[in-house]
N, C-alpha and C positions, 0 to 999 in steps of 0.2 A: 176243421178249426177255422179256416178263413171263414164260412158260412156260418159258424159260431160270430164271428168277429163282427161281420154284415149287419146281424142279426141285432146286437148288441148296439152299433150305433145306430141302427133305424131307430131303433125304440129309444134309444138314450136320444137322440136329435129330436122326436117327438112330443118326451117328456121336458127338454129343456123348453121346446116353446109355449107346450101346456104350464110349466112354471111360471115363466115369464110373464104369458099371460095370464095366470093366477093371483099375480101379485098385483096386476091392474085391478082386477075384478075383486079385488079384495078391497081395495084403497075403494071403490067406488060403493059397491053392494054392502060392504060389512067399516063404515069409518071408524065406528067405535072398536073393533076388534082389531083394523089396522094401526090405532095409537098406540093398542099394547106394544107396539115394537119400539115406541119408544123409549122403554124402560131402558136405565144402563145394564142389565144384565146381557141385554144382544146388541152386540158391536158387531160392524160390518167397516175389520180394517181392509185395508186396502192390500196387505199380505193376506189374508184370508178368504177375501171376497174369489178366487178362481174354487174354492173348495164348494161355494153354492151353486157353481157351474157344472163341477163339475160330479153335483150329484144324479143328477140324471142318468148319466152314465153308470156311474157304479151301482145304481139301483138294478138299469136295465141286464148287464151284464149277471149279476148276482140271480135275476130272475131269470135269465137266459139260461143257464145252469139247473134251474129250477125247472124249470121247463122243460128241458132238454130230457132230465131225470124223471120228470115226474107225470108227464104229457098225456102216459097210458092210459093215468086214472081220471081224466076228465072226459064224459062224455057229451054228446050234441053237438048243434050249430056253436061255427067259431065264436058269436057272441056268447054263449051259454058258456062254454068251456073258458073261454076269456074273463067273466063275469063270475066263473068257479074258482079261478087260480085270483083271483083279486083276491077275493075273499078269504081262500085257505089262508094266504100271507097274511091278509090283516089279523086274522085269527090268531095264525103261529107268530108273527114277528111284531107287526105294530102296535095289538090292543096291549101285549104285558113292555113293548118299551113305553107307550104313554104309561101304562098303570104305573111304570116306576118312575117316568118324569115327573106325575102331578103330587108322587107322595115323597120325592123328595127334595124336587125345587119350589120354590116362592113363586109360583105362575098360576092363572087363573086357569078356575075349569073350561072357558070357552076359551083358550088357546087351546089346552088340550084335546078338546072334542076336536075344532080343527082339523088340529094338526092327524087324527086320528082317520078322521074322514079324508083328508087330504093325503094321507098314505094309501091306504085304501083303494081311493078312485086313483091313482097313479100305478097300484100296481092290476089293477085291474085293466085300464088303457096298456100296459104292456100285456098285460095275459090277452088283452083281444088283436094285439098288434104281432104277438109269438103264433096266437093258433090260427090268424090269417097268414101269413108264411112260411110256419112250420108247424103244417098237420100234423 
């Protein structure tokens, strides 16, 4: 369990700064897609704002588990298996939560791709960050 626990904040501490710095590189490479956030439907009150923090963590953790469960069936170099468990997840988890975001909120396709891709490469950085410390 503690090597569960370890495990979970590496990756969550990793992904917090890969957001972070996502959100620069967003504002810089993509302006037009980072206005979208100024629509009022995304508010960043200041009761809510520790729950963006603290997604990194519950990502990592929830893949942690995944990982932990499912580790047998990925084979190859840790990039390869790392780059397999991205994937599976975007597959199982984030391609049908976007497919239900974009068909039932008022948001534009290119937040949705984003956002799609942006789960994606995050749980793929934890699958290479799981099978470098836990073969």
């Amino acid at each position: 369990m503690k090597n569960f626990f370890i495990k979970g904040l590496v990756a969550g501490t990793a992904l917090l700064i890969f957001s972070y710095a996502s959100l620069y590189l967003l504002v810089i490479l993509f302006p037009n897609l980072a206005e979208l956030y100024y629509d009022p439907i995304f508010s960043l009150d200041e009761d809510k704002a520790i729950f963006y923090f603290l997604h990194p963590y519950v990502l990592s953790f929830a893949l942690a588990w995944f990982w932990r469960r499912f580790k047998s069936l990925f084979h190859g170099s840790f990039w390869w298996r790392g780059m397999e468990m991205g994937l599976v997840y975007g597959l199982i988890a984030t391609l049908p939560s976007m497919w239900i975001t974009f068909s039932s909120l008022a948001i534009s396709p290119a937040l949705v791709v984003s956002w799609l891709l942006y789960g994606v490469f995050q749980a793929i950085v934890v699958g290479i960050i799981f099978a470098k410390i836990s073969p």
